[in-house]
Structures are given as structure tokens and as C-alpha cells.
Kinemage of the C-alpha trace (Angstrom):
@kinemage 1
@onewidth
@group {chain A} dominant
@subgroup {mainchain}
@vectorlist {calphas} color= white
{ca unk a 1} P -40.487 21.019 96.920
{ca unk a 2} L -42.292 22.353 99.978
{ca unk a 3} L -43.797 19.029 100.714
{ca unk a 4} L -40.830 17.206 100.081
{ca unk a 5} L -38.893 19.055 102.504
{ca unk a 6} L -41.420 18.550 104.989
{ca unk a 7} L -41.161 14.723 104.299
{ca unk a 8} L -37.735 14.594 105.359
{ca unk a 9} L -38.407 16.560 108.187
{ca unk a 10} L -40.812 14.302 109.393
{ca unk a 11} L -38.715 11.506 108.832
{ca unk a 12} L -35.821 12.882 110.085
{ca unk a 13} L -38.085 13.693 113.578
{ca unk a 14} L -38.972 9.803 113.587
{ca unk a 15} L -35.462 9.088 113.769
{ca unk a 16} L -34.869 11.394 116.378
{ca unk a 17} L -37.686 10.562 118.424
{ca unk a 18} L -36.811 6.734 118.092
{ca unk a 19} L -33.052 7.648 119.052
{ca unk a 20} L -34.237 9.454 122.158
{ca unk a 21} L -36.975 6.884 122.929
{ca unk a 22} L -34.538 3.969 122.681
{ca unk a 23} L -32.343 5.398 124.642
{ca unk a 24} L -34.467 6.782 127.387
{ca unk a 25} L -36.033 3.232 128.072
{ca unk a 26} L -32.472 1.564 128.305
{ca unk a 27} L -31.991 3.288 131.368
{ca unk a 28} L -34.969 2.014 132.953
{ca unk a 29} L -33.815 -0.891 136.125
{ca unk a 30} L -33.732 -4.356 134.671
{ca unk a 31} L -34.207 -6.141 138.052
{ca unk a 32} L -37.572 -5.955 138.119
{ca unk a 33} L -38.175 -6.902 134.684
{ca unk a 34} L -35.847 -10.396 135.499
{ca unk a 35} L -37.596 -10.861 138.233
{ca unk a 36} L -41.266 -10.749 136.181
{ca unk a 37} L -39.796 -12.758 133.321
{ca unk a 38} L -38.052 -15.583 136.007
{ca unk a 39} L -41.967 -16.001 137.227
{ca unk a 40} L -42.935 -16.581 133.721
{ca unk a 41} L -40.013 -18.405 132.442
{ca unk a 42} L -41.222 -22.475 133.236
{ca unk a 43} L -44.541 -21.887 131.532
{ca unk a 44} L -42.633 -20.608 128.663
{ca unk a 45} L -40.247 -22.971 128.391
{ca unk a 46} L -43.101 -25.352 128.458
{ca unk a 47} L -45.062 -24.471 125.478
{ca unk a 48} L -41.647 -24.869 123.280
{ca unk a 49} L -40.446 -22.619 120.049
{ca unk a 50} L -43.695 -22.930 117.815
{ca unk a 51} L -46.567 -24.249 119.863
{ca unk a 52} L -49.611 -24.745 117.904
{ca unk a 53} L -52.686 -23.222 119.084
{ca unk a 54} L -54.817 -25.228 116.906
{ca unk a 55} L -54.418 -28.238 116.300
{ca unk a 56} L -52.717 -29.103 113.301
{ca unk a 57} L -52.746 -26.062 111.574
{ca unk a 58} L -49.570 -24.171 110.936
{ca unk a 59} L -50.878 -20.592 110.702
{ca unk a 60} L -52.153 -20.611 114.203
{ca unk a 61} L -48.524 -21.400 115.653
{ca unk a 62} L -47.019 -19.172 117.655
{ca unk a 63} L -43.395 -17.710 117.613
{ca unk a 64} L -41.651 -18.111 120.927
{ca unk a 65} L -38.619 -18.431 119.102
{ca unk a 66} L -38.378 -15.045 118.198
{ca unk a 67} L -40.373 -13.877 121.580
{ca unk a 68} L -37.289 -15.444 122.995
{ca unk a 69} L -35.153 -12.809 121.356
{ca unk a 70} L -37.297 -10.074 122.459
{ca unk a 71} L -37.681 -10.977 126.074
{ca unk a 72} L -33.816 -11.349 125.994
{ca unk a 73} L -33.252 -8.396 124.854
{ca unk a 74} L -35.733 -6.336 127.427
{ca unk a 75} L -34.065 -7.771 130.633
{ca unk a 76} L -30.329 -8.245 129.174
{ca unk a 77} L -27.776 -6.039 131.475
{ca unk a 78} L -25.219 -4.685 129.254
{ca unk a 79} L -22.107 -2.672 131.129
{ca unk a 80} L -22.141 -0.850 128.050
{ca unk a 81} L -23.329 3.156 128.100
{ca unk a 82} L -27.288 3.195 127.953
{ca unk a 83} L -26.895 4.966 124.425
{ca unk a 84} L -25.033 1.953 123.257
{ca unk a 85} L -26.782 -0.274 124.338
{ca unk a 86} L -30.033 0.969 123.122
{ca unk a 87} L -28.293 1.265 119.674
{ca unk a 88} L -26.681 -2.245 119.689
{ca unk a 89} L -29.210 -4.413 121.084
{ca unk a 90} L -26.883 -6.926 123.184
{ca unk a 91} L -28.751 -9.627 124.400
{ca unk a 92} L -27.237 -13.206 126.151
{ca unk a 93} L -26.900 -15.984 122.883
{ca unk a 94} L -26.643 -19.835 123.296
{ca unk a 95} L -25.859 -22.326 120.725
{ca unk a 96} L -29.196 -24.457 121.709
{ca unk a 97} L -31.288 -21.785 120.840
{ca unk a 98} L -33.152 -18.510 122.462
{ca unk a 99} L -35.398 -20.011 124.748
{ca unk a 100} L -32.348 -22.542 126.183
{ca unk a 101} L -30.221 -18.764 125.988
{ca unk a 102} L -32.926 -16.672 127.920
{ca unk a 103} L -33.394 -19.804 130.701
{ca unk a 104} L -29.352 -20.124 130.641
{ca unk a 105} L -29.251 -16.234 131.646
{ca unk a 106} L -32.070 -15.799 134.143
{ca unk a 107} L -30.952 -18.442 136.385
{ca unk a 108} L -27.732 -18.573 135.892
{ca unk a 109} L -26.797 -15.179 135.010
{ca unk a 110} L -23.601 -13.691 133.296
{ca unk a 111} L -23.046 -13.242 129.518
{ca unk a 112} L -20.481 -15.315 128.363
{ca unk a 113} L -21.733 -15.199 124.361
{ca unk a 114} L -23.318 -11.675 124.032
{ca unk a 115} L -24.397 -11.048 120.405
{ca unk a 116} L -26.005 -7.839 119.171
{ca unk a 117} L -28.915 -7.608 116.882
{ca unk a 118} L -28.537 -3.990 115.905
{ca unk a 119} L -29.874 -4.138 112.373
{ca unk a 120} L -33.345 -3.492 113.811
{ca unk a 121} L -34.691 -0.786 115.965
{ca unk a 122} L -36.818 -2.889 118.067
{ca unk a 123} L -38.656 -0.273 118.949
{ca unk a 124} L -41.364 -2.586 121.067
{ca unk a 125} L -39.155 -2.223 123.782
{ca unk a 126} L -40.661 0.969 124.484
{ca unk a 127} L -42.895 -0.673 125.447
{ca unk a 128} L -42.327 -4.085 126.328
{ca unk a 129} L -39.582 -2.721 129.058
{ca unk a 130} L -41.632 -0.476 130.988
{ca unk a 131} L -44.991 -3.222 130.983
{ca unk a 132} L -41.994 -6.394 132.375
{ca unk a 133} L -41.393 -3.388 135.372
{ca unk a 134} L -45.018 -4.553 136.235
{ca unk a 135} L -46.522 -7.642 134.787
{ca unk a 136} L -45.285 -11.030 134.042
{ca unk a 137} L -45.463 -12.401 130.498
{ca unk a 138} L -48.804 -13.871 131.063
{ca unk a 139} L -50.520 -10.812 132.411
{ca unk a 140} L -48.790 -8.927 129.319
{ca unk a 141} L -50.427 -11.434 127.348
{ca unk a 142} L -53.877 -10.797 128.232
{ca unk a 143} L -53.546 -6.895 128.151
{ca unk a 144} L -52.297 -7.800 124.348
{ca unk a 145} L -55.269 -9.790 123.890
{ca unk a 146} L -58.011 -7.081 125.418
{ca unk a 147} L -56.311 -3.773 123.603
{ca unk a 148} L -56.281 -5.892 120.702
{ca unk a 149} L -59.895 -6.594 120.782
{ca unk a 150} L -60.561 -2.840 121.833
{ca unk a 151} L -58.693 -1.619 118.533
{ca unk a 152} L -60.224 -4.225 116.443
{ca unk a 153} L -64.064 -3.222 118.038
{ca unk a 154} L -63.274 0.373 117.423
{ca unk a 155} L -62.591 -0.147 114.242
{ca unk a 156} L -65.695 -1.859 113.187
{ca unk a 157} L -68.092 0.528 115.179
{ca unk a 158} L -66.451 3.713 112.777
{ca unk a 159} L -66.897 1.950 109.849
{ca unk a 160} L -70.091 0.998 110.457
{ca unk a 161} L -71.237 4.717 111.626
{ca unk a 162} L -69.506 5.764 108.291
{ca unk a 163} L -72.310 3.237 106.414
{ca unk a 164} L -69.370 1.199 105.511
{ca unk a 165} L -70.733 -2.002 106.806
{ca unk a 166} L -69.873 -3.891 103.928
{ca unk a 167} L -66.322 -2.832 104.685
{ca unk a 168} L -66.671 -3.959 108.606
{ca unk a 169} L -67.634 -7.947 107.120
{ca unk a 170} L -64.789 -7.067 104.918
{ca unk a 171} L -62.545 -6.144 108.169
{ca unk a 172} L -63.403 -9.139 109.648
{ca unk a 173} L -62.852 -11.402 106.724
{ca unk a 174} L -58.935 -9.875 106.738
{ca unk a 175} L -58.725 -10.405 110.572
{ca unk a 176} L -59.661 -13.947 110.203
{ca unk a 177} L -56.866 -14.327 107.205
{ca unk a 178} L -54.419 -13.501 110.397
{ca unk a 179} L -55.652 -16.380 112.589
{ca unk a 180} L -55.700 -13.520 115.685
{ca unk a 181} L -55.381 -16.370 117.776
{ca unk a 182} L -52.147 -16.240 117.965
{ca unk a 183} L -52.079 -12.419 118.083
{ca unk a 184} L -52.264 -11.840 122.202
{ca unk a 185} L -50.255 -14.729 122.710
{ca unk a 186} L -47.321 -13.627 120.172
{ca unk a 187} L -44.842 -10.369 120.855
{ca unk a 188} L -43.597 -11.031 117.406
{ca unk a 189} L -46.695 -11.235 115.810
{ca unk a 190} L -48.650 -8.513 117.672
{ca unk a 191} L -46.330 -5.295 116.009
{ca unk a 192} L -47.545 -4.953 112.674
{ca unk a 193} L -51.079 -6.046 113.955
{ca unk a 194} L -51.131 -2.369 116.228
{ca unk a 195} L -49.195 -0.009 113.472
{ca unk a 196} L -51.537 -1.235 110.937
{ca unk a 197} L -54.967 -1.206 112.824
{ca unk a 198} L -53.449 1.943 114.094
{ca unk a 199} L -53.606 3.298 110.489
{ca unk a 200} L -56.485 2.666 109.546
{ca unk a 201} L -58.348 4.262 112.706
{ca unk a 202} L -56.258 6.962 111.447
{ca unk a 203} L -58.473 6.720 107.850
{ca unk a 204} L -61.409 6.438 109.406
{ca unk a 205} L -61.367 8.682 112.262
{ca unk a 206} L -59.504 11.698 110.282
{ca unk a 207} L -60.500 11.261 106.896
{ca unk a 208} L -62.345 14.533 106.266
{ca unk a 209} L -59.058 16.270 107.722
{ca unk a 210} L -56.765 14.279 105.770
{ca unk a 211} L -58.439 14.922 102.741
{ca unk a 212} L -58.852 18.795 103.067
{ca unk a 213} L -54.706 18.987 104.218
{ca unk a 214} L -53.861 16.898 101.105
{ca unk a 215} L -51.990 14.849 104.250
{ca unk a 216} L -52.712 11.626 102.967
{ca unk a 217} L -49.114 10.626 101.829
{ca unk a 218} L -47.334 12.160 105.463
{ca unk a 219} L -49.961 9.306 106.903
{ca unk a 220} L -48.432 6.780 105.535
{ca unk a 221} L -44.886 8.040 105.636
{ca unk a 222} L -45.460 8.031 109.647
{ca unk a 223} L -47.156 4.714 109.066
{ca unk a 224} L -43.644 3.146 107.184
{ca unk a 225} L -41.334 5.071 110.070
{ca unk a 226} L -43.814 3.226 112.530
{ca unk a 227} L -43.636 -0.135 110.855
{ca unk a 228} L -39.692 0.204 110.454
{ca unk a 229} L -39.083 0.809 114.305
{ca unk a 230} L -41.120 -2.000 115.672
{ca unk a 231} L -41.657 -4.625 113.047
{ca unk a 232} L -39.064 -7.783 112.981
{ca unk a 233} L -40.320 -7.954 109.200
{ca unk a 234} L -43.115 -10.192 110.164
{ca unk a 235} L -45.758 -9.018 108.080
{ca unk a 236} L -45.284 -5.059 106.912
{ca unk a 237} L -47.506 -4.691 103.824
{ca unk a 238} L -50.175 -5.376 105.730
{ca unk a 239} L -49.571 -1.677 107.818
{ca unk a 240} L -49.508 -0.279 104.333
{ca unk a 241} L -52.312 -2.107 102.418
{ca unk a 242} L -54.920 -2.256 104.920
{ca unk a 243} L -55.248 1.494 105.230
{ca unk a 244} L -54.850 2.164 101.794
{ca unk a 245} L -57.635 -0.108 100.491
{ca unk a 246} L -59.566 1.542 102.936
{ca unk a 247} L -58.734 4.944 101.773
{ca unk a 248} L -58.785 4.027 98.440
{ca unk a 249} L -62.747 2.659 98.482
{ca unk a 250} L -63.406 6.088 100.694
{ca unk a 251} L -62.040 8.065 97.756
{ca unk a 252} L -64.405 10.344 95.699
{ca unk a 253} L -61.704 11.608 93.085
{ca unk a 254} L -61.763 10.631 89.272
{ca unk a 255} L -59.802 7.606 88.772
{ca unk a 256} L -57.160 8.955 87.611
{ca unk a 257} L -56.058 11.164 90.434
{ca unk a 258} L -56.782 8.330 92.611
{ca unk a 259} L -54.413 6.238 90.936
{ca unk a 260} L -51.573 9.243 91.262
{ca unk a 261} L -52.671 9.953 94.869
{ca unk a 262} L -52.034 6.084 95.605
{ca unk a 263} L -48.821 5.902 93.921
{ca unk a 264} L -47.519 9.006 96.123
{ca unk a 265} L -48.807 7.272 98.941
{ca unk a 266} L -47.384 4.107 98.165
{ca unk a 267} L -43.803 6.062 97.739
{ca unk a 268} L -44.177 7.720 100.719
{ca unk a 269} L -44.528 4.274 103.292
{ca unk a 270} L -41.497 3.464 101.313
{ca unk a 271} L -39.489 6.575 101.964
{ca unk a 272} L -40.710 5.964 106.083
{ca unk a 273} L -39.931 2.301 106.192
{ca unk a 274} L -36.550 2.734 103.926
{ca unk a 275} L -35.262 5.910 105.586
{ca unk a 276} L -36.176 4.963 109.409
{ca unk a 277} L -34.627 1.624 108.630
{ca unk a 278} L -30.853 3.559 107.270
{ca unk a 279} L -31.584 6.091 110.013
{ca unk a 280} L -30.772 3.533 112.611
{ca unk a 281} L -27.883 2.138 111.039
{ca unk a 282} L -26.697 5.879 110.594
{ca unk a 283} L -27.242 6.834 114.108
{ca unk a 284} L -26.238 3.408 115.508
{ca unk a 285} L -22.419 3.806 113.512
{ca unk a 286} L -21.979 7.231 115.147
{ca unk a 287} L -22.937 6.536 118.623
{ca unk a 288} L -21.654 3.243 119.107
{ca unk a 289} L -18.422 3.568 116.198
{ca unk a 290} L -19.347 0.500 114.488
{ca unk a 291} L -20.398 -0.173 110.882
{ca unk a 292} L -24.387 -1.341 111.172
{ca unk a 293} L -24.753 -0.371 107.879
{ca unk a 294} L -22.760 -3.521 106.616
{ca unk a 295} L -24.764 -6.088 108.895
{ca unk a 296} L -27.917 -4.169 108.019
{ca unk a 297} L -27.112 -4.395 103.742
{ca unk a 298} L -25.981 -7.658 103.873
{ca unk a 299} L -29.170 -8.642 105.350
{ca unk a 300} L -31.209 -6.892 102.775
{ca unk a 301} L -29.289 -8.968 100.380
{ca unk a 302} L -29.929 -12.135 101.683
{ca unk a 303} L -33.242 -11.814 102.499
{ca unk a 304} L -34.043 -10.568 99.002
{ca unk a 305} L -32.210 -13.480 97.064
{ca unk a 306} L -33.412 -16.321 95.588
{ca unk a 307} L -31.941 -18.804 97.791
{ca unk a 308} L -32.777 -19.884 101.008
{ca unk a 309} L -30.273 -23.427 102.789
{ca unk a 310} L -28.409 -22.993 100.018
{ca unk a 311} L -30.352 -23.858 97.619
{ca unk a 312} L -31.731 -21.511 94.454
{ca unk a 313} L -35.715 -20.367 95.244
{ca unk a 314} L -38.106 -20.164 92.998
{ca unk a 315} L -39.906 -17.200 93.656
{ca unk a 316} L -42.879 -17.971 92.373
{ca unk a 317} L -42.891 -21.185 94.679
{ca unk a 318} L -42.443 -18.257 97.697
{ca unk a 319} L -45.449 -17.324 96.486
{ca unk a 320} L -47.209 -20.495 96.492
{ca unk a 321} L -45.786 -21.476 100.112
{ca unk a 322} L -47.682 -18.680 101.829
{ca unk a 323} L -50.971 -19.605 100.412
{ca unk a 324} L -50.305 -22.871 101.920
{ca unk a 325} L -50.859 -22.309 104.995
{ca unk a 326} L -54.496 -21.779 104.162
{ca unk a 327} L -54.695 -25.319 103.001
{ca unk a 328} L -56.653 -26.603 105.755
{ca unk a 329} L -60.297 -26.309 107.228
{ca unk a 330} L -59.633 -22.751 108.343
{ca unk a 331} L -58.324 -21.549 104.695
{ca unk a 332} L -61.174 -23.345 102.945
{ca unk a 333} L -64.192 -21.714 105.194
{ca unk a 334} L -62.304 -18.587 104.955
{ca unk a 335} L -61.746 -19.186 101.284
{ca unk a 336} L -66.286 -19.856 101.081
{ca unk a 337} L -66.565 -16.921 102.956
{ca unk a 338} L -65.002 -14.577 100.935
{ca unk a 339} L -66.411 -16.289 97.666
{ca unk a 340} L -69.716 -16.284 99.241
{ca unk a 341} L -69.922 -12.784 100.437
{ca unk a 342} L -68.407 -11.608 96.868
{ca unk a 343} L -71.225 -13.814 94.765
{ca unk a 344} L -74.251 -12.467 97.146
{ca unk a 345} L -73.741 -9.097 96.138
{ca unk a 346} L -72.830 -9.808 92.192
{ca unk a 347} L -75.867 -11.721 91.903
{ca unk a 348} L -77.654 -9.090 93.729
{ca unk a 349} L -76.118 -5.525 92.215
{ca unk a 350} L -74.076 -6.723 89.372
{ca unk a 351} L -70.711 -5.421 88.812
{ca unk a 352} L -69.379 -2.561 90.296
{ca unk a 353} L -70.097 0.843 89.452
{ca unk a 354} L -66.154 1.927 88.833
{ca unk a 355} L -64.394 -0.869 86.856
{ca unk a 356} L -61.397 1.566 86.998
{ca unk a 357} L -61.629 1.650 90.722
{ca unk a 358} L -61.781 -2.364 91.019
{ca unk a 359} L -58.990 -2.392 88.858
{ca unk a 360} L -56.933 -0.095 91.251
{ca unk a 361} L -58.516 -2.442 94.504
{ca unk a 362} L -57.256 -5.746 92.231
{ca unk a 363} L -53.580 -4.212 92.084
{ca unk a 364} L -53.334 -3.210 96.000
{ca unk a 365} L -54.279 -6.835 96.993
{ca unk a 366} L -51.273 -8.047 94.114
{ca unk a 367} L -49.122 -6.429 96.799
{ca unk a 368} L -48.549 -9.203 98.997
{ca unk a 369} L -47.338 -11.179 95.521
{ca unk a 370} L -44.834 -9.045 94.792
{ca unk a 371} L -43.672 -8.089 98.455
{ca unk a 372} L -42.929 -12.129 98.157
{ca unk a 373} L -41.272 -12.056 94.801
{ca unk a 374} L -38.865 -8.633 96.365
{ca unk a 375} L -38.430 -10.735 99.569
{ca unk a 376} L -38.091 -14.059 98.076
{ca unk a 377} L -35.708 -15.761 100.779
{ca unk a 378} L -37.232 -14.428 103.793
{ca unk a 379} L -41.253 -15.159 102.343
{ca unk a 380} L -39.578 -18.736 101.469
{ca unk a 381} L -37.953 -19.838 104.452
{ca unk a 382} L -40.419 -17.347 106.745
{ca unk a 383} L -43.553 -18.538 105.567
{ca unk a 384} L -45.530 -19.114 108.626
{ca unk a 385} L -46.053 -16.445 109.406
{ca unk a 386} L -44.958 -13.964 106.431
{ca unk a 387} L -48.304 -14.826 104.743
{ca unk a 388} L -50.294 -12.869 107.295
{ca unk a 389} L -49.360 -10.301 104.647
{ca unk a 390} L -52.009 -11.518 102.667
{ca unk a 391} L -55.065 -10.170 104.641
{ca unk a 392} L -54.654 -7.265 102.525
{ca unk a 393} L -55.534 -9.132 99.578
{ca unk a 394} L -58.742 -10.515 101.804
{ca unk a 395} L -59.441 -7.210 102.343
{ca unk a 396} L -59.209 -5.363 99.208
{ca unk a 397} L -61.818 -8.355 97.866
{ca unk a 398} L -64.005 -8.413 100.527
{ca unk a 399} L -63.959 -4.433 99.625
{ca unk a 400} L -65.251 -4.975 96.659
{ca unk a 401} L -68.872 -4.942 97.569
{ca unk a 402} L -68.508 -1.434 98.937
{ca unk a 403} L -67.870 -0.577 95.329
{ca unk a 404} L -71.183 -2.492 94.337
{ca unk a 405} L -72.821 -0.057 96.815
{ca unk a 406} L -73.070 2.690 94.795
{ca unk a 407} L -74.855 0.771 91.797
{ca unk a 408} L -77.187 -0.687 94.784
{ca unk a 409} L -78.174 2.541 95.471
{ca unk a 410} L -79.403 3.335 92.356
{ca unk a 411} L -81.255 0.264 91.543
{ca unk a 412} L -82.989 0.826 94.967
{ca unk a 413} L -83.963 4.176 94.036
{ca unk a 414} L -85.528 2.726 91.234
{ca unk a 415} L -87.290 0.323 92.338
């Protein structure tokens, strides 16, 4: 009961803290940021909604549609109170679309069609605000590309110092599944990318602390509050999976517990990325006095049915449309790679020491599956970009050999 209690204080802090944050960076000027964004806006308009960074290949596109929407809503000038407009998220809408409606308001001005898109937190305006008070979109661009990098470098150094360097080819293997490409260039795409890599720096750099606390499922209930306040529901298992595969191949308790301790964990990102999500709905109906929590369940609904332009879905097709975009030169080498790096080590170790640990690594990279089954109308119609939400599922197999490890070690003591 104790820890319980302390989960809902936690989550009700996150909602607090994103209330106060929201609202603290609405009152910023929003001159400045025009001003940055005007200086940006003809290259922009110039690359178009979904401009391919590679050639011919679909995962590597980028979403300017929905960058649109973000940039819109960082230098939109509501006469509403700051508090209601941080809750309501009014931006300037055009029938064309939202690059033609962010042009249409910089140099023109005025908001003749203001819509709200208050069933989010957008949280990244916390940061995206204060960084257009400096930088145009390009410079904001390349600071996304080299923190990016930093995180990802970071990341690969610790596990290698932990001996994990099985698990930092592994790493890479589930960074390549992202085509991060497109990550610096893409607002929308760059989110779940941060709360995730976030995480697991988290595992690596405070496991021995995490472990002793018994903190492991207020990680990832911070990690689901995190992923609820920035994420457009892009690609949010993957701020859940990645850390826990990692956590779960750290993991030195009988199988059993392990499997309990990874259920609790599981239920706790839920409670952080459920509970942050109603929070804002809550908190948006009392300080603005409309219902958000009718916009916000509708859109649950449809984005969880199985239709999509009004047609039924199949959800297993959902399914099969993410893996799609893989089928093309970069999906194949990245397909040999991960076969590759899996059959060196069975050929050299055999199978892995736990079978009841693979099995619990098999059903964390199922996730993605049945996040797409749950979701089945936004993974359908979304499926550009949702199936970045498989890297977990690169990850957790490219983990594998880290299990093989431990039988390595013995036949090498052997020998």
C-alpha cells in the first residue's frame, strides 16, 4: 500500500509539474520565436509534408506535416489567459493543410480558423519555445542531431564499461531499425527517441541503486508520465521496451521473480502514460471549463478500432504494414545483420544459458505486435512511422547473445 501511494504521488507531481511547466513557457514573448521561424519558413516549405531522405525508401521520410503542427503551435498568439492557452493548445488551421496554415499565419498574420489540439500535452514546447527565442529551425536541427549523437555515444560507452558489448552491437542494431536519419531532422520523430534513450541511461547509469531501492517500477512510471507529455503517439513502446530489455538481460533474480518484477514494471509505464494522459484532460476541463475528456476518449476510440477511411482493418494486416517498411535494401541488410550476429554466436556458444530468460526477452520484443493489434487504426493508417516501435523487438534479439555470454564463459574456462 505504501508503494502504491507513493505511485500516485509521483504521478500526481508529474501532472503538476507539467501544469506549471506548460504554463510557465506560454508566457514566454512569441515575437522572437515568429521572427526565427519566418527565416526558416521558405526552406521548409520547400522540402514539402514527407520529404524522403533516402531515396525511395519510406522509413527514412520525414514528418513536416506534423512538425507543421508543432511549429504552429510554439509561435501561435492566443488573446486567451496564458493558463488557457497552455491547456488548449490553439494554433492558426487552414483547409490546405499545416504547412499552407503556418505560411498563411506568419506572413499574413491573424487567426481567422483557430483550432485547439488539447488532447495532448505537448509537452516539447518546453522546450521547443524557449530554443525558437534563439535559433531558427535549421540551427535547432543540428543541435537535435549532435545531442542525439551525444546520448546515443553515451550510451554505448556505459554499456561497454559494464562488459555489455554484445548489448552495444545490439544498441546499434535497434538504432538502425529507426533509420536515425530522419531523427535530427524530425520534431515529431525526435520525442520518444530522447524519453527512451533517456531511460535506458537511467538502467545503465543507476542500476546498482535501482536495484538496492526496489525503484525499478517508479522508473518506468516516470518513464510513461515522460512519454505521455511529449510524445504525439509516434512510437511509445519503444520508451518502455528498450529499457526494459535492457534491465531485464542485467537481471540476476530467478526467473520467476523476474517475470513478476517485469510485469509490475510493465503496469507501472501504464499507470504513467494512462494517468498523465487523463491528468491533462482533468486539469485542462477545470482551468479552461471545457470537456477535453470527450475529445481525448473519442480519440482513444478511434484510434483503437478496426477501421481506418472507413473501411474495417484487419489487425493483423496493421501488423504486417509496419514490417513493410523494411522491405527494401535497408530492411534486408538490417534483417542479415541481425540474423548474422544471432547465428555467430549460436554456432559459437550454443543456446543460451536461461531458456526461461529468452523466453521472457521473446515476449518483450512481441510488444510492438500487440501495441499494433490495441492500436489497430492509428498502426494502420500511421504506419510510417509507427513501426519505429519495432526496434524493441531488434533489440531484445540482438540481446540475445548477452544471454549466450554466460554459457561462453564457461566453455572458455574450460578450455
Amino acid at each position: 500500500m505504501k508503494r502504491l501511494l507513493k505511485g500516485i504521488g509521483v504521478l500526481l507531481g508529474g501532472i503538476i509539474l507539467g501544469t506549471v511547466g506548460m504554463c510557465l513557457v506560454f508566457l514566454l514573448p512569441v515575437e522572437p520565436m515568429q521572427e526565427h521561424m519566418r527565416e526558416s519558413l521558405e526552406s521548409f516549405m520547400e522540402e514539402g509534408e514527407n520529404p524522403f531522405l533516402l531515396e525511395g525508401i519510406k522509413g527514412s521520410s520525414l514528418d513536416n506535416y506534423t512538425d507543421a503542427t508543432m511549429l504552429g503551435l510554439a509561435v501561435y498568439q492566443s488573446d486567451k489567459p496564458f493558463y488557457q492557452s497552455a491547456m488548449l493548445a490553439l494554433w492558426h488551421t487552414d483547409e490546405a493543410g499545416t504547412m499552407e496554415a503556418l505560411e498563411e499565419y506568419l506572413t499574413e498574420g491573424g487567426a481567422e480558423e483557430e483550432d485547439s489540439y488539447a488532447r495532448y500535452w505537448q509537452g516539447y514546447l518546453l522546450f521547443l519555445k524557449p530554443l525558437l527565442l534563439f535559433l531558427i529551425l535549421g540551427q535547432i536541427r543540428i543541435l537535435n542531431g549532435i545531442v542525439a549523437a551525444l546520448l546515443t555515444l553515451a550510451i554505448l560507452l556505459l554499456l561497454c564499461r559494464r562488459g555489455m558489448q554484445r548489448g552495444a552491437v545490439a544498441y546499434l542494431l535497434a538504432i538502425l531499425a529507426l533509420f536515425p536519419v530522419t531523427i535530427p531532422f524530425s520534431l515529431q520523430f525526435s520525442t520518444c527517441f530522447y524519453v527512451g534513450s533517456l531511460a535506458v541511461l537511467a538502467v545503465l547509469a543507476g542500476y546498482d541503486r535501482l536495484e538496492q531501492n526496489q525503484s525499478w517500477p517508479y522508473l518506468f512510471l516516470v518513464t510513461g508520465i515522460c512519454t505521455s507529455f511529449v510524445d504525439f503517439l509516434t512510437y511509445p513502446v519503444f520508451t518502455f521496451g528498450m529499457p526494459v530489455v535492457l534491465w531485464l538481460v542485467m537481471d540476476r533474480r530467478k526467473w520467476q521473480d523476474s517475470l513478476r518484477q517485469l510485469l509490475q514494471n510493465g503496469l507501472a509505464w501504464c499507470a504513467g502514460y494512462l494517468g498523465m494522459w487523463m491528468g491533462k484532460w482533468t486539469v485542462g476541463s477545470l482551468l479552461t471549463g471545457q470537456n477535453l475528456w470527450s475529445e481525448g476518449l473519442a480519440n482513444v476510440l478511434i484510434r483503437t478500432s478496426g477501421e481506418a477511411y472507413d473501411d474495417k482493418v484487419n489487425r493483423i494486416f496493421a501488423i504486417l504494414r509496419n514490417f513493410y517498411i523494411y522491405a527494401n535494401v535497408w530492411g534486408v541488410l538490417l534483417a542479415i545483420a541481425v540474423l548474422g550476429w544471432l547465428i555467430f554466436w549460436f554456432r559459437k556458444y550454443g543456446r543460451p544459458a536461461g531458456l526461461s530468460r529468452l523466453c521472457l526477452l521473446l515476449a518483450v520484443a512481441c510488444i510492438p505486435l500487440v501495441w499494433y493489434l490495441l492500436a489497430a487504426n492509428h498502426s494502420y493508417v500511421h504506419y510510417w512511422y509507427t513501426f519505429r516501435n519495432l526496434a524493441v523487438s531488434v533489440f531484445a534479439l540482438g540481446m540475445i547473445p548477452e544471454l549466450i555470454k554466460e554459457r561462453g564463459k564457461c566453455a572458455d574456462a574450460v578450455e
